[in-house]
C-alpha positions in Angstrom: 27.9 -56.4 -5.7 30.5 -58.2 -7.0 31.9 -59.8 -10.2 30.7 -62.7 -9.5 27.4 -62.0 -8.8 27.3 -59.3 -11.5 28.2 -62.7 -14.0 25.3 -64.8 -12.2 22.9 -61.9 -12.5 23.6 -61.2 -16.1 24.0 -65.6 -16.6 20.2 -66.0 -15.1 18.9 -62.8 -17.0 20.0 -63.8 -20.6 20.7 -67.7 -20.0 23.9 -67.7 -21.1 26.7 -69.8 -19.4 28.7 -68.3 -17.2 31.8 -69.0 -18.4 30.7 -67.1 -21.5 29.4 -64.1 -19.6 32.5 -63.9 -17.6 34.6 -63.9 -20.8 32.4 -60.7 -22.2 32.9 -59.1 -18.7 36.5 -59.6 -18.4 36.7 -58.2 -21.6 34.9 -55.4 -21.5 37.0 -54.2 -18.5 40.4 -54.8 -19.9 39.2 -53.0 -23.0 38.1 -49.9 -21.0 41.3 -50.3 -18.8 43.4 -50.5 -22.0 41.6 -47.5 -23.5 42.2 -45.2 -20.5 45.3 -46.3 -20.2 46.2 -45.1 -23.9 44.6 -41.9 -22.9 41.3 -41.9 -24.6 37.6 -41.4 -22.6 35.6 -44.2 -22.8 31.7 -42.8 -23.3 28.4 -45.3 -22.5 25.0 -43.3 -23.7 22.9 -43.3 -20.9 24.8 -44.7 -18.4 27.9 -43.0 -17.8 31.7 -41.7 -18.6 35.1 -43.6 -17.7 37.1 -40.3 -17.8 40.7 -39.2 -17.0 41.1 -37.1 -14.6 44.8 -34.5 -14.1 45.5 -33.4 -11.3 47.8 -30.1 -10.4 51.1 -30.8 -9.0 50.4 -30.0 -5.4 52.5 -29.4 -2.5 51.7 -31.9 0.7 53.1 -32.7 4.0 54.7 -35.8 5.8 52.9 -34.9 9.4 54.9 -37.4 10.9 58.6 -36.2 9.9 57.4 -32.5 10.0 58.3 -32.1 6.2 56.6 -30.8 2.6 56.6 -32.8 -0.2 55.7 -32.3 -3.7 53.5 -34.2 -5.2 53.8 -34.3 -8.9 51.2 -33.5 -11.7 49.4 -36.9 -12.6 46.1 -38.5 -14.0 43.7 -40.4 -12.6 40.8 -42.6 -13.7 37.2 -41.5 -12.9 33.8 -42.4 -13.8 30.8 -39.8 -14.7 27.7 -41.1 -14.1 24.5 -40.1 -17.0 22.2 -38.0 -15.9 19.6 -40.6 -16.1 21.7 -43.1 -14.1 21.9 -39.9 -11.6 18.1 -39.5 -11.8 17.5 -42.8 -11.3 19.4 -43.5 -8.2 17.9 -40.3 -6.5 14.2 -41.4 -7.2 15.4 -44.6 -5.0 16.8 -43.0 -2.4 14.8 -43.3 0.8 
């Protein structure tokens, strides 16, 4: 699914216009991006976690020149689904 249908769906479910949905969404996004970014967590009750993840400084190779490289220590942004999110999807699977 994508942004835009995300902004239909959400358009057809409330009847709001989009143009007014895809303002909240935007905005919602750039406020979670923004958050992470500044190194905070960014917790949802019941549906899930937009985390920072570190990783180690790790050693890695370049296969094609024969060489290591290290990789430096860095973060990353993940999300952590609820448990009832979790639950959910499983009870769906096929």
């Amino acid at each position: 699914m994508t942004k835009a249908e995300i902004v239909t769906e959400i358009a057809n479910k409330t009847g709001i216009e989009k143009v007014a949905v895809q303002a909240v969404v935007e905005s919602f996004m750039e406020t979670v991006k923004d958050t992470m970014v500044s190194g905070e967590n960014v917790y949802l009750r019941g549906f899930g976690s937009f985390i920072i993840k570190e990783r180690a400084e790790k050693t890695g190779r370049n296969i094609s020149k024969n060489t290591t490289i290290i990789i430096p220590a860095h973060n990353i942004p993940a999300f952590k689904p609820a448990k009832t999110f979790v639950n959910e999807v499983k009870g769906n699977v096929k």
